[in-house]
NUMAR-897610 format. One record per residue: residue in three letters; x, y, z of N, C-alpha, C, O in turn. Coordinates in steps of 0.05 Angstrom, whole numbers, plus 5000, padded with zeros to 4 digits. Layout:
REM residues N
alaXYZXYZXYZXYZ...
//
This chain:
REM residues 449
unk694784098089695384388085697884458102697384408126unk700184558098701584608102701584788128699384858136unk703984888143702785078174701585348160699385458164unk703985448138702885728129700985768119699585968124unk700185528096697385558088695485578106693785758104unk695385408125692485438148692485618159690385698167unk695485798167694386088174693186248154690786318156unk694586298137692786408112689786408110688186598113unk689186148106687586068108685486088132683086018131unk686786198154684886268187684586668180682786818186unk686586718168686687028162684287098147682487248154unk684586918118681786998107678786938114676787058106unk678986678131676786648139675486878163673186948168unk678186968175677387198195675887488181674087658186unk677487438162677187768145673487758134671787928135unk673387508127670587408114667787418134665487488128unk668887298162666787318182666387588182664287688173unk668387758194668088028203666688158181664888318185unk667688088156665388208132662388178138660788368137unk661487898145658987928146658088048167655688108165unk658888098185658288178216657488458211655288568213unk659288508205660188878202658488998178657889238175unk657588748156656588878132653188978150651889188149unk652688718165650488758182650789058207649089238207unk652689058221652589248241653389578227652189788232unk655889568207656089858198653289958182652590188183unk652089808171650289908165648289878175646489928158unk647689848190645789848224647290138236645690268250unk648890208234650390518245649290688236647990868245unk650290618203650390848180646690938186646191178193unk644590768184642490868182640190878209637790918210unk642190808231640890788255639091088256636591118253unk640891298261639391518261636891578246634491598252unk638391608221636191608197632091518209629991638213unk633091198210631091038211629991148247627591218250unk631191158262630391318299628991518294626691498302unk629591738284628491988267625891988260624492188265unk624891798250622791728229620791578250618391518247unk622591538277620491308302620191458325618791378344unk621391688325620291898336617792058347617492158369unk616592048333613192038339611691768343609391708337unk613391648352612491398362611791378400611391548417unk612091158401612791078429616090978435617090858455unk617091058415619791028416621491298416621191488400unk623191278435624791478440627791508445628791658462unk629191348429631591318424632991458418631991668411unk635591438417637591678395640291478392641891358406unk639491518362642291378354645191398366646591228376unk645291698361648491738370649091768407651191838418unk645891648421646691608443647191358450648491288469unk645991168427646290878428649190708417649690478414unk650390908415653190848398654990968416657290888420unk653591218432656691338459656091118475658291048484unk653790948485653890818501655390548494656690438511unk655190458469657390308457660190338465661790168474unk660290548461663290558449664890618487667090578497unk661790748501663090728536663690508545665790438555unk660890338542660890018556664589878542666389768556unk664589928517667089788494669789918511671289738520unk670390108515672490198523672790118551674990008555unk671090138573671690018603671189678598671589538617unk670289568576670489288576673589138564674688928568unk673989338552677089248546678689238569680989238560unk678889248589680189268610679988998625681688908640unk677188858619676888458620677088368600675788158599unk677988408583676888338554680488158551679687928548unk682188148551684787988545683687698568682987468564unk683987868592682687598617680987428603681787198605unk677887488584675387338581676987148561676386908560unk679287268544679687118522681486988523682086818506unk683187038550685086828552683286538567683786308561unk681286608584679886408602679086148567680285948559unk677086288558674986178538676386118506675385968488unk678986288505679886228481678686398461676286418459unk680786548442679286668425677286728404676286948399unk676886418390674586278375672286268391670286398384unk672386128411669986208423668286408437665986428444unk670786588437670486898449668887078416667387268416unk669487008404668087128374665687018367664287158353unk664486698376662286658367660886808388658986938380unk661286818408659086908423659287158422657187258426unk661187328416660687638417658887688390657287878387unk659587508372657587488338654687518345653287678333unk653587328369650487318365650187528392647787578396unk651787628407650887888418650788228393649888448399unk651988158367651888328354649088288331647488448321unk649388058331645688028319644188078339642588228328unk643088038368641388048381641588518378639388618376unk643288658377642888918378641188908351638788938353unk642388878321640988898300637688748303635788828289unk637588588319635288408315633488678326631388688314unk633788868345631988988369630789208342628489278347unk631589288326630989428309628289348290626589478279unk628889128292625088988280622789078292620789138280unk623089068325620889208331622489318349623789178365unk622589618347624789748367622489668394620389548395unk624589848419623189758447626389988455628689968447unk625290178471627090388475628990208502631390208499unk628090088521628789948537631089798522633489798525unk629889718509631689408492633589548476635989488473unk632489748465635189888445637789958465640189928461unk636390068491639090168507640489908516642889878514unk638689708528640389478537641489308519642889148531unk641589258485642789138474644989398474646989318486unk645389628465647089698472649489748488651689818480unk648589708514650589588541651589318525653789308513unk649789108528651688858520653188818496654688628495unk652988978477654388968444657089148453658989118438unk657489308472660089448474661089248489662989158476unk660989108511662088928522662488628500664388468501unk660488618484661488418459664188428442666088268439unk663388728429665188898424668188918429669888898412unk668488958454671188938470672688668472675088638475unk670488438470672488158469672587998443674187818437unk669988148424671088128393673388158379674687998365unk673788438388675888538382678688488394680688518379unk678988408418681688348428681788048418684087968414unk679787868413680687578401681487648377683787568372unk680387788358681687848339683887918329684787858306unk685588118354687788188341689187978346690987918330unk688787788373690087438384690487368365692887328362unk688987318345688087108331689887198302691487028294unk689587418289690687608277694387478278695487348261unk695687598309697887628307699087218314701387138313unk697587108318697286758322698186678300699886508296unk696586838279697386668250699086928229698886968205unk700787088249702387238224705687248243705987168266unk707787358224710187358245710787618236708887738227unk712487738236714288018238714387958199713988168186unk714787808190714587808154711287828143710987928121unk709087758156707187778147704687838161702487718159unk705488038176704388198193702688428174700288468173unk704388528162703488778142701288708117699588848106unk702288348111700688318090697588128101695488108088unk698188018129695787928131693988088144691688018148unk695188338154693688608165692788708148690288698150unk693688828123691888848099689888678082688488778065unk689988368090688188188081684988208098682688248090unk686088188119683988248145682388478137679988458133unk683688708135682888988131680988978104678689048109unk681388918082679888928060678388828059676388938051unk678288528070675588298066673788498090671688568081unk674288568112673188768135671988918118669588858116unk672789108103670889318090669989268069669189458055unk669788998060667488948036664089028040662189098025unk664588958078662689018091660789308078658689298067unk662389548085660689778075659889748044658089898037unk660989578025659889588007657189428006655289557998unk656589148014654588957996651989118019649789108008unk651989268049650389308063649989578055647889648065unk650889748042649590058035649290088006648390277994unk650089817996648689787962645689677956644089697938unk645689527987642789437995641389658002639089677993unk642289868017640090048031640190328000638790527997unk641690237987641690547967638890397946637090547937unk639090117940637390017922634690027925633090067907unk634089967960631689897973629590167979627190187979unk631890387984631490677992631090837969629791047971unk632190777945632090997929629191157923627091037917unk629591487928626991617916624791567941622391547937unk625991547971623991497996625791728006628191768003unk623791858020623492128042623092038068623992128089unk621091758062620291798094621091378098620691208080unk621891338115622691038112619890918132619091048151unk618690648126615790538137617490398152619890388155unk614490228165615590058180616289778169617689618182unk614889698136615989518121618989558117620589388125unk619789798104622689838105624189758121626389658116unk623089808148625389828169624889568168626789448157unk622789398176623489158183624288888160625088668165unk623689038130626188808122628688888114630288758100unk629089108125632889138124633189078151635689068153unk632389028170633688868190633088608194634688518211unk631588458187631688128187633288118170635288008180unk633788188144636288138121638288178138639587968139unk639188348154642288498165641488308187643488178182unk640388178207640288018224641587668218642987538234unk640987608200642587348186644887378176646487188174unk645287678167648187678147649887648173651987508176unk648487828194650687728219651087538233652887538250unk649387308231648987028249649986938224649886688228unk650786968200651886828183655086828184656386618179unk656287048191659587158199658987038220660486848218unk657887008242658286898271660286548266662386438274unk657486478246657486068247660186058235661585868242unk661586288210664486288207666786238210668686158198unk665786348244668086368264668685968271670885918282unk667585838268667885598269669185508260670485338273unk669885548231671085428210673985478222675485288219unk675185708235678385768238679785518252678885428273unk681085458244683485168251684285248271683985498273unk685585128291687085278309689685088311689684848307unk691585228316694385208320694584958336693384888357unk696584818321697784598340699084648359700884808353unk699284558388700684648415703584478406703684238401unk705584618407708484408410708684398425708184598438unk709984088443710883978463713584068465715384068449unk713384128489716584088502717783908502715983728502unk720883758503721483508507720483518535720183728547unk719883238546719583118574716583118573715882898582unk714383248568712583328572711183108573711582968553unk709482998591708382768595705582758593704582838614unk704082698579701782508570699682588598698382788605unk700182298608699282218627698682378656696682348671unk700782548658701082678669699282928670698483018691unk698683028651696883168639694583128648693283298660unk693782918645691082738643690182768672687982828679unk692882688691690982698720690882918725688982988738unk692483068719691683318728689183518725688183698738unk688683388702685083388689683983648694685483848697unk681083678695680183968692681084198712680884438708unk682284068738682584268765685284448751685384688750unk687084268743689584448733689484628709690784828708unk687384518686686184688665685984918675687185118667unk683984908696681485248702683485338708684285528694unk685685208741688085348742689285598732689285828741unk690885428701691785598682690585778680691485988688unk687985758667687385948652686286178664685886388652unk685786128697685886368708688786548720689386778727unk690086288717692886448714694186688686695486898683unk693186548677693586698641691887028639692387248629unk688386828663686987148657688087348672688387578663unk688587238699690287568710693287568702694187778710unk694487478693696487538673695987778651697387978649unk694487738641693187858623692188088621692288248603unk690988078649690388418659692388608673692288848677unk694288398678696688538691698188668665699088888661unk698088488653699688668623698888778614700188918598unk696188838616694389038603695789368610696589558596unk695489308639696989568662698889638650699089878642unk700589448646703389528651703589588612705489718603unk702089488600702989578574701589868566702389998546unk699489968583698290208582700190488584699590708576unk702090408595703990598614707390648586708590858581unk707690458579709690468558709490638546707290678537unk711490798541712691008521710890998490710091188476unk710890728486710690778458707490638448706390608426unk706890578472703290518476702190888477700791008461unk703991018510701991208507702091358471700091408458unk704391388463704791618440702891408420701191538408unk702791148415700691058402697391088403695891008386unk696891208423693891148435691891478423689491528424unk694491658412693691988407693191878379690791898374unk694691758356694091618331690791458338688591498329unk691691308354688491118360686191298365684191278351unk686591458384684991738402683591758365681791618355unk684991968351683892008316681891818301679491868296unk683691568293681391358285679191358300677191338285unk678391368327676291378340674491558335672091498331unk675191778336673492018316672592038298670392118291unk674991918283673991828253672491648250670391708237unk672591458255669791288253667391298268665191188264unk668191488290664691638295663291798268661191758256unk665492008262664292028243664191998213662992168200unk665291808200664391688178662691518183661491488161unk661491368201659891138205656691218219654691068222unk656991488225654591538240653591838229651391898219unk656392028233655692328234655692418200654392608192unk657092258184657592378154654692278139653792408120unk653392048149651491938130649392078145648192188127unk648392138164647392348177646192658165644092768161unk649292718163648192978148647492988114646393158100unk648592718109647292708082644392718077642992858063unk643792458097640292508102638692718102636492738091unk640592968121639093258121639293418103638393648108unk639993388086641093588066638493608048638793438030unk636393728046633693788033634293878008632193887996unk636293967994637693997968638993777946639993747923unk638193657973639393297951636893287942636793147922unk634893387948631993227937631892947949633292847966unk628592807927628292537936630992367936630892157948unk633292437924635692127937637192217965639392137968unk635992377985637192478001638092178021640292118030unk634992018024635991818039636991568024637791378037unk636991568007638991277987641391457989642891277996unk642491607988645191767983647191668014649591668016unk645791608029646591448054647791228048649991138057unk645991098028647190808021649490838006651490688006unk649191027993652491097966653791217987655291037997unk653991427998655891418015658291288028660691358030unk656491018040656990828045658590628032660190498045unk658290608002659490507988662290527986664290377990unk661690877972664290997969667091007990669491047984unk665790948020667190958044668490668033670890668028unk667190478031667390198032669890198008671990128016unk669790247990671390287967674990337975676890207967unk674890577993675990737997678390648018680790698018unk676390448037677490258055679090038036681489978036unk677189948020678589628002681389667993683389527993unk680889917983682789997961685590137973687690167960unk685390207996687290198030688189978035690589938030unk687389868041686289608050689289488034691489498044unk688789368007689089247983692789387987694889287996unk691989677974695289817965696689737993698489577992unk695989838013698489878029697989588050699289598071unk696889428048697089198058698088918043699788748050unk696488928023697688638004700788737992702488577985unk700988997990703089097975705789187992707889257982unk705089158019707689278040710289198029712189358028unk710488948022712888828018714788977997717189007997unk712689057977714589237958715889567966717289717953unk714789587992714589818014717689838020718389618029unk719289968020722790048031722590268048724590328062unk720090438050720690648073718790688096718290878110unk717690378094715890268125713890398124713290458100unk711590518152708890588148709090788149707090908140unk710890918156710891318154709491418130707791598132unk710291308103708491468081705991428083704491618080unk704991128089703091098088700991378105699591558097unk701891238136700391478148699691798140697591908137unk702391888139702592208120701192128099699392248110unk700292028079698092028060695192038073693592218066unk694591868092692191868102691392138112689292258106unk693692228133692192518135691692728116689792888115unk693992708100693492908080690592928071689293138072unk689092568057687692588046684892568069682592528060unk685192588089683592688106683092988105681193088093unk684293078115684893478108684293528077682993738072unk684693428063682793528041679693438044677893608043unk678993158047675693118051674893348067673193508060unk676493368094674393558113674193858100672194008098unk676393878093676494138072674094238056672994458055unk673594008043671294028021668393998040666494158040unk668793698057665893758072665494018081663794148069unk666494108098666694468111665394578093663194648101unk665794648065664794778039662494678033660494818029unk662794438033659594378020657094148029655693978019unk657494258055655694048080654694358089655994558088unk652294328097650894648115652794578145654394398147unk651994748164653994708185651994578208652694438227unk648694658199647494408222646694248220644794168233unk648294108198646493808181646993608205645393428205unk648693598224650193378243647293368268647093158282unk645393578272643693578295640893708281639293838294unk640493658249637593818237635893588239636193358232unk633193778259630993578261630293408231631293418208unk628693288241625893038222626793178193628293068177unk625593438188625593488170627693668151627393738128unk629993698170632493698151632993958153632494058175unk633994108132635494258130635694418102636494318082unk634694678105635494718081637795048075637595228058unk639695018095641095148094643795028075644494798070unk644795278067647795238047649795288060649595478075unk652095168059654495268067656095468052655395698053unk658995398034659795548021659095517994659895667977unk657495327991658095267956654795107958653595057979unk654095047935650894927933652694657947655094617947unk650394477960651494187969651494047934649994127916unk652893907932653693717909653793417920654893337941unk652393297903652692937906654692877900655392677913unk656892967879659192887869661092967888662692787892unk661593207905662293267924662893087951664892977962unk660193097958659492967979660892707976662492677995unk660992497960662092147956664192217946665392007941unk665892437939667792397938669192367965671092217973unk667592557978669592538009668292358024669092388047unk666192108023666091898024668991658028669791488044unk669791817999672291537985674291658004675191528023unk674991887999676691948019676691978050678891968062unk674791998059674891878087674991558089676091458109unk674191438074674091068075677891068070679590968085unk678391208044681891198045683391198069684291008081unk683591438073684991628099684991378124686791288138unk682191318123681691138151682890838147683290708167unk683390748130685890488119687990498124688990308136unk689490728116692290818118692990738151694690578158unk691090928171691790958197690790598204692490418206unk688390548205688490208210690190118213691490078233unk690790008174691589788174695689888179697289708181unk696290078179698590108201699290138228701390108239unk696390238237696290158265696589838273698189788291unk695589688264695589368270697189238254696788998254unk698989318238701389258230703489358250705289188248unk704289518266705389618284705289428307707089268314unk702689478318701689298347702589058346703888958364unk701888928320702688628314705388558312706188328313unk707188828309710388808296710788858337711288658351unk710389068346712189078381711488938393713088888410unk708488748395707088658416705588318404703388208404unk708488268394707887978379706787788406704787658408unk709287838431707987658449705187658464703787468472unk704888018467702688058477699888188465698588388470unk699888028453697388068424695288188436694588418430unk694188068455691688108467691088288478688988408474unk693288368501692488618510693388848502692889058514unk694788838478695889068468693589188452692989428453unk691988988434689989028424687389188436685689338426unk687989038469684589168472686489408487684989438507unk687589488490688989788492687889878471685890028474unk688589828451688189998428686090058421685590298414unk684089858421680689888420679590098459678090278467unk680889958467680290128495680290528480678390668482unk681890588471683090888468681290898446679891098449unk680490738421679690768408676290818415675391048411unk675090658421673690638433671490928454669391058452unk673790888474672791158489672491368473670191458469unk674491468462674491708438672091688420670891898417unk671091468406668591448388666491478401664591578389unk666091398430663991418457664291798460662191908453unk665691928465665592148470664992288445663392468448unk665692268425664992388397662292418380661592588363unk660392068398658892118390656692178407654292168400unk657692258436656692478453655292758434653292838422unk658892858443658493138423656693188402655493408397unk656392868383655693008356652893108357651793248340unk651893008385648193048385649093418400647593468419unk650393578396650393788408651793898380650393988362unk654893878376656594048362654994118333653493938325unk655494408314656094398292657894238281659794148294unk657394178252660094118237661894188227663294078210unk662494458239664494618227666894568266669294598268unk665494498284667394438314668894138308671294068311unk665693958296666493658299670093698275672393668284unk669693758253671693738238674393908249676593808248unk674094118259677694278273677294018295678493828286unk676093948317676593748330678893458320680693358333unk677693378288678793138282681393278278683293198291unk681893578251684893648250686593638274688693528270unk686193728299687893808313689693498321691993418319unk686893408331687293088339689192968315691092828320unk688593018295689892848275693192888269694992718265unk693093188270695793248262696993168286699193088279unk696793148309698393088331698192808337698692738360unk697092578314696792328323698492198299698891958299unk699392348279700792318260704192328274705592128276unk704892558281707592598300707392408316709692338322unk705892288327706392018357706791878339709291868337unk705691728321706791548306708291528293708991298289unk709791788275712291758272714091748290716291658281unk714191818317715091798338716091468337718391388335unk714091328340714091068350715690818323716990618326unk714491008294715590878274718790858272719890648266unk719791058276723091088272723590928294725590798287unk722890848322723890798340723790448330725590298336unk721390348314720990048306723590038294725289888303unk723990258268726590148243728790188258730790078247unk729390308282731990248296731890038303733689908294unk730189898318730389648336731189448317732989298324unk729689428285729189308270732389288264733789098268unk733289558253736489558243738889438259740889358247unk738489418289739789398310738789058310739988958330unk737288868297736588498284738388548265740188388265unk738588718247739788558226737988578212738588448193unk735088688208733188548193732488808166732589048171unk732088758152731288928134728589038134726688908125unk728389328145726889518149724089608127722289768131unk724589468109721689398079720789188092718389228088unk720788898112719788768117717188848140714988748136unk717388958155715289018170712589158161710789198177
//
């Protein structure tokens, strides 16, 4: 196989693990509450969206070791093991244990944080400044096949149930427990790059120097690593990036936790109130692919770089929230056990509701997969820690959001995302014009990135 093919070929296998991982954990999100709700009158006393701020806290102060762990251990191996710390959280859901729910949650944000920074390693390892855009969109789509095959399961399994048992719960999580130790064993398959030799470079030499000079390095590399972390935190065009990031973080608090949430409560859906979680889900998943797909596999035919892209995403953000506002009640985000049967502006609608599904799954592609087309285009050398910057900002922001959501209406959570949004859109055109100068000032043609 040729060099390009085997990256190719490490791209899709990445995109494919993370599918199964994620098909297992987003939908372990989407219905965490739901299913907590229902265990409530138990001896269990959990709360979803406290189990996901603690995520997303532990995730954000773990990115700050997270380039160090992956420079020490390497980034393949930094993904299998964060894989079976993300099945061991799904696994705790078979027989919850309030203890265990909170402590797999500490360890899955710290999973989390070195998942993710191997990934973008690994990501920008096998792409260059020409195919950055298109293997960022490869990654990104096979990624959100995820919300589809895991909320077509829970819409099938659920349909016409009010109240979810404990059969329910426990075979949607042994099923979602393998799909993710199945993306883990994945991570194996990725080839890894041949090291080129320098001329002179000696063999032997090597050899005596044996394991003492190894560890050496690689603790040279790890505080390297954290040092650049610092110093790349502080850059001009990191901070104006991190208010774009700050947004996605919101946003996927709430499409992944807070939107399928209030679907659940909505007592006007009738019996599909809780399968409508699973369509939801779908429609998000869709929404993503099809993001995903246009502005990633297709960049190359692109002449005016990611600026449109982005300005599309918000746009079609500000219309979803538009419509949710109208036709979501305003305390579906915090209505007890038994829901809700207040109206907003308009009767709630199913057709409504998935549409802004698709359009939040859209909107949230656009910003992605040009966010990590960007990162991967300034910070070719420093993949790693630029990455867990980005998940760092990202991160915290989804940890604080999904604070709030156990308090706010949904009429605060949504002006929250506009404000954030429109002012995360301006940083990044900020940062975009400043790429196509640098770019113009190569010689290089500004549709390539």
């Amino acid at each position: 196989m040729s060099p390009e093919g085997k990256k190719l070929f490490n791209i899709i296998i990445l995109g494919v693990s993370f599918m199964f991982i994620f098909t297992a954990f987003q939908s372990c999100g989407n219905i965490a509450q739901t299913v907590i709700t229902n265990l409530n009158n138990t001896d269990f006393h959990g709360s979803g969206y406290m189990s996901m701020s603690i995520i997303y806290g532990v995730l954000s102060a773990s990115n700050l070791i997270a380039p160090s762990l992956v420079a020490i251990v390497g980034p393949q191996f930094s993904m299998v093991v964060s894989g079976v710390f993300y099945s061991l959280y799904i696994a705790v859901f078979i027989q919850p244990a309030t203890w265990a729910f909170y402590t797999a949650s500490v360890l899955i944000g710290i999973a989390a944080a070195v998942l993710w920074t191997a990934q973008g390693n690994c990501l920008t390892e096998n792409s260059d400044e020409n195919t950055i855009g298109r293997n960022s969109g490869i990654f990104w789509a096979l990624l959100q096949f995820s919300l589809i095959f895991g909320n077509l399961y829970i819409y099938l399994a659920w349909q016409g149930k009010t109240h979810i048992s404990e059969s329910d719960r426990r075979t949607v999580f042994i099923a979602l427990t393998v799909i993710s130790l199945v993306g883990t064993v994945l991570f194996f398959l990725i080839r890894k790059q041949e090291d080129t030799k320098a001329p002179g470079d000696d063999d032997s030499t090597n050899e005596i120097l044996g394991v003492s000079s190894s560890a050496r390095n690689k603790m040279m590399r790890a505080v390297a690593a954290f040092k650049k972390s610092i110093t790349l935190s502080f850059t001009k065009e990191m901070l104006l990036l991190s208010v774009t990031t700050a947004y996605t973080g919101l946003v996927l608090t709430f499409f992944s936790g807070v939107y399928g949430t209030c679907i659940g409560a909505v007592n006007r859906f009738g019996s599909e109130e809780k399968s409508l979680i699973g369509l939801s889900g779908i429609f998000i998943g869709v929404g993503e692919i099809l993001g995903g797909g246009i502005f990633g596999l297709l960049s190359k035919k692109s002449r005016s770089g990611r600026n449109p892209v982005v300005m599309l995403g918000i746009l079609v953000h500000f219309i979803a929230f538009y419509l949710i506002f109208f036709n979501m009640p305003n305390d579906a985000p915090i209505a007890p056990m038994e829901g809700t049967d207040q109206v907003a502006y308009m009767i709630p609608s199913k057709e409504v509701a998935m549409l802004c599904s698709f359009l939040l799954g859209l909107g949230d592609s656009c910003f992605n997969t040009q966010l990590l087309s960007i990162l991967g285009f300034l910070y070719s050398e420093d993949s790693a820690p630029a990455f867990a910057i980005f998940k760092f900002v990202q991160s915290i922001c989804a940890a604080v959001a999904y604070f709030y959501s156990n308090y706010f209406l949904l009429q605060w959570q949504l002006l929250i995302m506009v404000l954030v949004g429109f002012f995360g859109t301006i940083t990044f055109f900020t940062v975009e014009w400043g790429a196509a100068a640098a770019l113009a000032a190569r010689g290089s043609d500004y549709s390539s990135i």
